[in-house]
Steps between C-alpha positions, in 0.01 A plus 500: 500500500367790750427488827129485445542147243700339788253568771217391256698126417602445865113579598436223284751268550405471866154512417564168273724328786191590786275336235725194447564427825111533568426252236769324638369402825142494413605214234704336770406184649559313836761216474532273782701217550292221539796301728551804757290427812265789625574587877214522708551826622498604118203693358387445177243733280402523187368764360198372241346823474627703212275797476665660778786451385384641160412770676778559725741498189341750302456724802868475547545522102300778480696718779830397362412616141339824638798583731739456286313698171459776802835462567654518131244795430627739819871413395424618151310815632810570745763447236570846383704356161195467307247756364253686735206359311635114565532611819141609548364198306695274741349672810114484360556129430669463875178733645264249299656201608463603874146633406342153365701331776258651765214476312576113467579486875172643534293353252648118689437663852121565424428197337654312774302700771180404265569130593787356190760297667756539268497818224804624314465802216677629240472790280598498172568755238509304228175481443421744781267257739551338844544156515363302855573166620254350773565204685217204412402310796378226241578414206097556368550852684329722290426925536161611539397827273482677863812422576681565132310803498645601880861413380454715228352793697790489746756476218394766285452707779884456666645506145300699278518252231207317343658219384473211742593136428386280815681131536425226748804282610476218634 
């Protein structure tokens, strides 16, 4: 096993333990003890609202992936025991990786300055499109054609990509 075939397992080894542990504590529940007495001075909150934390968890999902594919990509660039051409491939994929990570940064920033509470975006390549998950302040929330249409105009514009799949969370 090379160098490159290690780096490539433990990249997804800790990938699968940040995803475990993810699913791990959003499938947790609270336990209490019915018999133990609450002090007074105690707060207590629950938090019933699971689209931000939906949303909060991919956002942190998301980085995590990215950095670390970033991450794995520059080390194979840098690593001067495989082949010149590896080396390039692994510094384009690094380059696009940091290129649709500011166009999602600013694909979310616009849409949040055009009024969406809550807006995370992806960009996939495979099939090349941009993904967007709004925040639904009901559950009968629906888009308007003027404002699919002005997601789609700021998307394609900050990406360059055509393909544009719009979700509502609630």
């Amino acid at each position: 096993m090379n160098k490159k075939q290690a780096v490539i397992i433990m990249t997804l080894l800790v990938l699968i333990i940040c995803a475990g542990v993810i699913a791990t504590k959003m499938n947790d529940n609270l336990y209490v003890n019915v018999d133990d007495q609450v002090r007074p001075e105690t707060t207590i909150s629950s938090n019933l609202n699971k689209t931000s934390d939906y949303f909060a968890e991919s956002k942190l999902l998301k980085t995590t992936n990215r950095n670390s594919a970033i991450t794995t990509c520059k080390s194979l660039a840098e690593d001067k025991n495989i082949s010149q051409e590896n080396r390039n491939t692994a510094s384009a994929k690094a380059m696009k990786y940091a290129e649709n990570a500011l166009a999602e940064s600013k694909i979310e920033a616009d849409l949040k300055g055009k009024g969406y509470g809550d807006v995370i975006c992806w960009i996939e390549d495979d099939p090349l499109q941009v993904r967007i998950a709004i925040k639904a302040k009901d559950t009968k929330d629906k888009l308007t054609d003027q404002q699919s249409r002005s997601i789609y105009d700021i998307a394609t514009s900050l990406s360059h990509i055509k393909t544009i799949k719009i979700e509502l969370k609630q």
